[in-house]
N, C-alpha and C positions, 0 to 999 in steps of 0.2 A: 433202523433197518438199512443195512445195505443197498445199495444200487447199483446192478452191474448193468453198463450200456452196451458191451460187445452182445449182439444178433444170433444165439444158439440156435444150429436148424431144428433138431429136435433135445427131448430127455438125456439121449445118449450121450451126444454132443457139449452136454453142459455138464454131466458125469466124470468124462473122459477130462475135462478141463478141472472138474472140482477136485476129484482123486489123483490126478495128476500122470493115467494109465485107461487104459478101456477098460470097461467096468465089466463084468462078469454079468452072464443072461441073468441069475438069480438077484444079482445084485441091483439089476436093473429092476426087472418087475418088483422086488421092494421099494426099491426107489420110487415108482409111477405106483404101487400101491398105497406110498406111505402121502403120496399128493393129497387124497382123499380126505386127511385132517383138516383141510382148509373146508371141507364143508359140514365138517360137524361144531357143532356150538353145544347143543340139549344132549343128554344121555334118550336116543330112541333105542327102538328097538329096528327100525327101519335101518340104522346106521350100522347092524352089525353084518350086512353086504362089504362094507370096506374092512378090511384086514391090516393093521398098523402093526409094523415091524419097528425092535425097537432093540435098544443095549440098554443092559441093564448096570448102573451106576451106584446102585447102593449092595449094604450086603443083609439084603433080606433072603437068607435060603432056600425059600421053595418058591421062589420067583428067578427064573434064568431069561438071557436073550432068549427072546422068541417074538409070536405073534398075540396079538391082543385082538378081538372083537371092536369095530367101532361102537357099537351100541353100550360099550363099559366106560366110554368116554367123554368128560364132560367140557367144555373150555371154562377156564378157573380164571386164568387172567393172561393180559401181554404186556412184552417190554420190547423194544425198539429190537428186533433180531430175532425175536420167542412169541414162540405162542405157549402157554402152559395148557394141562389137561389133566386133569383131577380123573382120579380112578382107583375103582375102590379092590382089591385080591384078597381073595378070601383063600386059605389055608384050606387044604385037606385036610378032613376028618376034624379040623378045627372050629370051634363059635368067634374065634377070635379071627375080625378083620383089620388087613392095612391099608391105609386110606395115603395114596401114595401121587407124586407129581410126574407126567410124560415132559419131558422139554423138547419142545420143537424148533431148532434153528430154522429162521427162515431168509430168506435172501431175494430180493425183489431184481429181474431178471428180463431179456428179452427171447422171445421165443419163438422163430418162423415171422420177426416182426412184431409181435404184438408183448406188452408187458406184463410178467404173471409172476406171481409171489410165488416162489417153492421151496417146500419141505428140503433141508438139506439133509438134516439129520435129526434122530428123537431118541431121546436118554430116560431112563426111568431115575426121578429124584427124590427125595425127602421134601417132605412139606420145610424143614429145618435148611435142606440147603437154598429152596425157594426164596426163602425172607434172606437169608444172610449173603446169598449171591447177587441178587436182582431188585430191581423197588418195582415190582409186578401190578399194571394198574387195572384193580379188583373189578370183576364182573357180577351181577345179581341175574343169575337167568333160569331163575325160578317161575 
């Protein structure tokens, strides 16, 4: 994982520096909403209060950018910059589901002082680019 030691006063602040421009109201509140992956681990049902915004990277068609439910998310495994999260999209009108990977950049940062891991970005991936991208060290949280 990364280590940025420059002192962000807030979210914004570290936005405006990651993007390289002030980041858009919308773009923000996904930002601070997409923070909230850092405290899911279990698929509850408690966790679908957080809403994770996400791009989508594969070409499964009836899955677009959008929003997911945290309660459909599980953490699968990490690698030095990721967190991964298993999730499983089920089709309309269909029996057939895809059992699919969230990827989370994350970037370990300072914030008002104090040091906080944050969500940069989260991609929808293939189980297939999982293995072939990353050596992801596997979680049992059954």
């Amino acid at each position: 994982m990364k280590y940025d030691n420059v002192n962000y006063s807030d979210y914004a602040a570290y936005l405006t520096e990651l993007l390289g421009r002030k980041p858009g109201i919308i773009e923000l509140i996904s930002f601070e909403d997409n923070q909230n992956l850092m405290l899911i681990n279990k698929r509850l049902l408690k966790n679908n209060a957080y809403h994770i915004s996400f791009i989508n990277g594969i070409a499964v068609p009836f899955v677009t950018d959008g929003i997911i439910e945290g309660g459909l998310i599980q953490l699968h495994s990490r690698e030095a910059g990721h967190r991964f999260y298993s999730v499983m999209f089920e089709e309309k009108d269909a029996v057939e589901e895809h059992y699919l990977i969230l990827d989370a950049s994350v970037e370990s940062v300072m914030i008002g002082g104090l040091r906080a891991t944050l969500v940069q970005s989260v991609q929808l991936i293939t189980i297939e680019d999982l293995v072939q991208r990353y050596n992801p060290i596997m979680y049992n949280l059954a």
